[in-house]
C-alpha positions as a Markdown table, in Angstrom:
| # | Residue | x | y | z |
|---|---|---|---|---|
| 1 | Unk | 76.0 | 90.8 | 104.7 |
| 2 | Unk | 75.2 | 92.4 | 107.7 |
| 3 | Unk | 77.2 | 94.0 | 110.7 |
| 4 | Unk | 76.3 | 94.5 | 114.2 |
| 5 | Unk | 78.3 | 96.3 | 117.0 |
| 6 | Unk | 78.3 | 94.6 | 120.3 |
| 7 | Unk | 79.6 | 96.5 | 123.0 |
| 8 | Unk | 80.8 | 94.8 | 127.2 |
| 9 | Unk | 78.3 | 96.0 | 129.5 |
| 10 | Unk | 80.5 | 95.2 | 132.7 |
| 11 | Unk | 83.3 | 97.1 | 131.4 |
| 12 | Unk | 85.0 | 99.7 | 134.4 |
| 13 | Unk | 82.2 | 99.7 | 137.2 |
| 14 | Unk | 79.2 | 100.9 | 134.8 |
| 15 | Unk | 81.3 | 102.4 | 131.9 |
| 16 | Unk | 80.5 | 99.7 | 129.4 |
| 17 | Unk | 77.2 | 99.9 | 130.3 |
| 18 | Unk | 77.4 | 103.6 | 130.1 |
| 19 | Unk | 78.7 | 103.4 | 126.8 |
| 20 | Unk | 76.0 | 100.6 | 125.4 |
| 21 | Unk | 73.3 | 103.3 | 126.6 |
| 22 | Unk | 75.0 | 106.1 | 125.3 |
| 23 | Unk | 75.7 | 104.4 | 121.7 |
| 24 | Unk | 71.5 | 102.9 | 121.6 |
| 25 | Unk | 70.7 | 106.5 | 122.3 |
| 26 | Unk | 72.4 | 108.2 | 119.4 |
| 27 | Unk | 71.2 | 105.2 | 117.1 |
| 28 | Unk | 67.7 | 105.7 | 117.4 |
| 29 | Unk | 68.5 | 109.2 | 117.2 |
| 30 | Unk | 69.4 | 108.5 | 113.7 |
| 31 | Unk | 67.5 | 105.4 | 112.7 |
| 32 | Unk | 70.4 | 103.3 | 112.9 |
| 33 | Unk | 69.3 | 100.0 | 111.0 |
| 34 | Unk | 72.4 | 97.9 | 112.0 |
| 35 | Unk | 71.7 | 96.1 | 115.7 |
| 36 | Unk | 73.9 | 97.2 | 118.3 |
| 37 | Unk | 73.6 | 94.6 | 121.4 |
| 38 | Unk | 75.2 | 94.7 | 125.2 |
| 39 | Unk | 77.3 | 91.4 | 125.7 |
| 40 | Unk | 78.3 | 91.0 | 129.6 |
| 41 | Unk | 82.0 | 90.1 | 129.9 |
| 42 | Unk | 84.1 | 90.3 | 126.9 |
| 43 | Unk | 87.1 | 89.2 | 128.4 |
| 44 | Unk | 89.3 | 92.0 | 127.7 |
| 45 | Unk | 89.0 | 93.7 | 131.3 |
| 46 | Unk | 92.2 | 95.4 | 131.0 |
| 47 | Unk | 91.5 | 97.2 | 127.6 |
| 48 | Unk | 88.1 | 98.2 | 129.2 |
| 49 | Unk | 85.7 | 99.5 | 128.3 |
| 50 | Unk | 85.4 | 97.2 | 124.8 |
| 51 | Unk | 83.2 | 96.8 | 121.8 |
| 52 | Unk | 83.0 | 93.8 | 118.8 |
| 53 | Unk | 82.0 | 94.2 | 115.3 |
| 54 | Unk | 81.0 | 91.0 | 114.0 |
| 55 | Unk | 79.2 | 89.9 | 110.5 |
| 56 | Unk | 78.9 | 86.7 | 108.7 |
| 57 | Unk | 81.4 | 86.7 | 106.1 |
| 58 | Unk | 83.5 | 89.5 | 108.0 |
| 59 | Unk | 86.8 | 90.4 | 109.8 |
| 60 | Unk | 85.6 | 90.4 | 113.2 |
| 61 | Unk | 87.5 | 93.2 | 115.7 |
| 62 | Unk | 87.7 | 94.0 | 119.6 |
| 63 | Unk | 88.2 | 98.2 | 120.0 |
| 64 | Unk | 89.1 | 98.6 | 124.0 |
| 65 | Unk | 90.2 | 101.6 | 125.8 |
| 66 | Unk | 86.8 | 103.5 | 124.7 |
| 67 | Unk | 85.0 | 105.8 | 127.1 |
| 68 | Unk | 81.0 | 106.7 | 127.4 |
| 69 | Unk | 81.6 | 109.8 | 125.7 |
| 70 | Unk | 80.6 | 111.3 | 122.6 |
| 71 | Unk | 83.9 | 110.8 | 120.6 |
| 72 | Unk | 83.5 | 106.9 | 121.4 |
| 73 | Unk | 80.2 | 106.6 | 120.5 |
| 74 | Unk | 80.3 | 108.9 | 116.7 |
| 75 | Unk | 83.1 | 106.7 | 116.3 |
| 76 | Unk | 81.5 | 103.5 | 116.8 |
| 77 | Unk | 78.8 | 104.4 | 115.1 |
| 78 | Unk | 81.1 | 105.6 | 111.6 |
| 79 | Unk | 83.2 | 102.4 | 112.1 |
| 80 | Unk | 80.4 | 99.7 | 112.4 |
| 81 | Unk | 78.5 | 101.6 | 108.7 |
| 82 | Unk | 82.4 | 101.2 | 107.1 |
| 83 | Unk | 81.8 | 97.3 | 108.8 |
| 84 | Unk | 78.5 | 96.9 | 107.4 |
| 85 | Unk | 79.4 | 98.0 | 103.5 |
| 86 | Unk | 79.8 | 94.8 | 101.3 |
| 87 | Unk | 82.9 | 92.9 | 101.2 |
| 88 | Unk | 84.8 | 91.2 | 104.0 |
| 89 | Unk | 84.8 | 93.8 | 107.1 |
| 90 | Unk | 88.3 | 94.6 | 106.8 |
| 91 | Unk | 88.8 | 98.2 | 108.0 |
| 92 | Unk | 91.6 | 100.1 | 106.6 |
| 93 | Unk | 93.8 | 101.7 | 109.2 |
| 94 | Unk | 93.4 | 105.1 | 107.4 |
| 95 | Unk | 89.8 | 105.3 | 107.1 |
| 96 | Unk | 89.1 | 104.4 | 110.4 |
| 97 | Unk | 87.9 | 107.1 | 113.2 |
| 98 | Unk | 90.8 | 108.6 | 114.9 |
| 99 | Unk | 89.2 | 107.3 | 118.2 |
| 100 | Unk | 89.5 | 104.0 | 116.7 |
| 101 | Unk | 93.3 | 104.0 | 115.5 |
| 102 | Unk | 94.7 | 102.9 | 119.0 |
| 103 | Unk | 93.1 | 100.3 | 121.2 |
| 104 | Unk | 92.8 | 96.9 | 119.3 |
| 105 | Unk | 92.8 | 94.5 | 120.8 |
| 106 | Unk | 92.2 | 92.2 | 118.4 |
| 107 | Unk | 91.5 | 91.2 | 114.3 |
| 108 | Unk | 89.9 | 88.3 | 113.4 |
| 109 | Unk | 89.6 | 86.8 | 110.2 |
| 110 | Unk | 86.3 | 85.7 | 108.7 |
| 111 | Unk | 85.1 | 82.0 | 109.4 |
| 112 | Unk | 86.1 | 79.7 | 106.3 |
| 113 | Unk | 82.6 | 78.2 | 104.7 |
């Protein structure tokens, strides 16, 4: 089942923008197959800037405090392939990016069928 990582595009005055741009541009750098989408408003304005990673059949999460910068962006990128590998999307604490430790906001679990 696939993943996708959707990142707030009016997070901090242009930031989540910033950071949508910033994370497209490294994914076609490296043929990323898994979509990446801008989603305006995730309602989570005071972890800002955020980003989602949803997947039928998944855990879904909300990362905030993320910046357009390069250590946000490798780690979205390593965290959304550990989302996308079979099984339910639950990401272990200790294999995620150290960028990613700190700043969830929140876990959710996958839709019943």
């Amino acid at each position: 089942m696939s993943s996708a990582l959707v990142i707030c595009t009016t997070c901090a005055d242009g930031q989540g923008q910033a950071l949508l741009e910033a994370v497209e541009n490294e994914a076609l750098a490296r043929d990323w197959t898994l979509p990446v989408r801008g989603q305006a408003c995730m309602a989570a304005c005071k972890q800002s800037c955020t980003a989602a990673l949803q997947g039928l059949g998944k855990h879904s999460y909300l990362f905030g405090q993320l910046t357009p910068d390069a250590a946000s962006v490798e780690a979205l990128l390593a965290v959304a392939a550990q989302h996308a590998e079979p099984g339910d999307g639950l990401l272990a604490w200790d294999r995620r990016p150290d960028r990613l430790k700190g700043g969830l906001v929140a876990r959710l679990p996958p839709l019943a069928p």
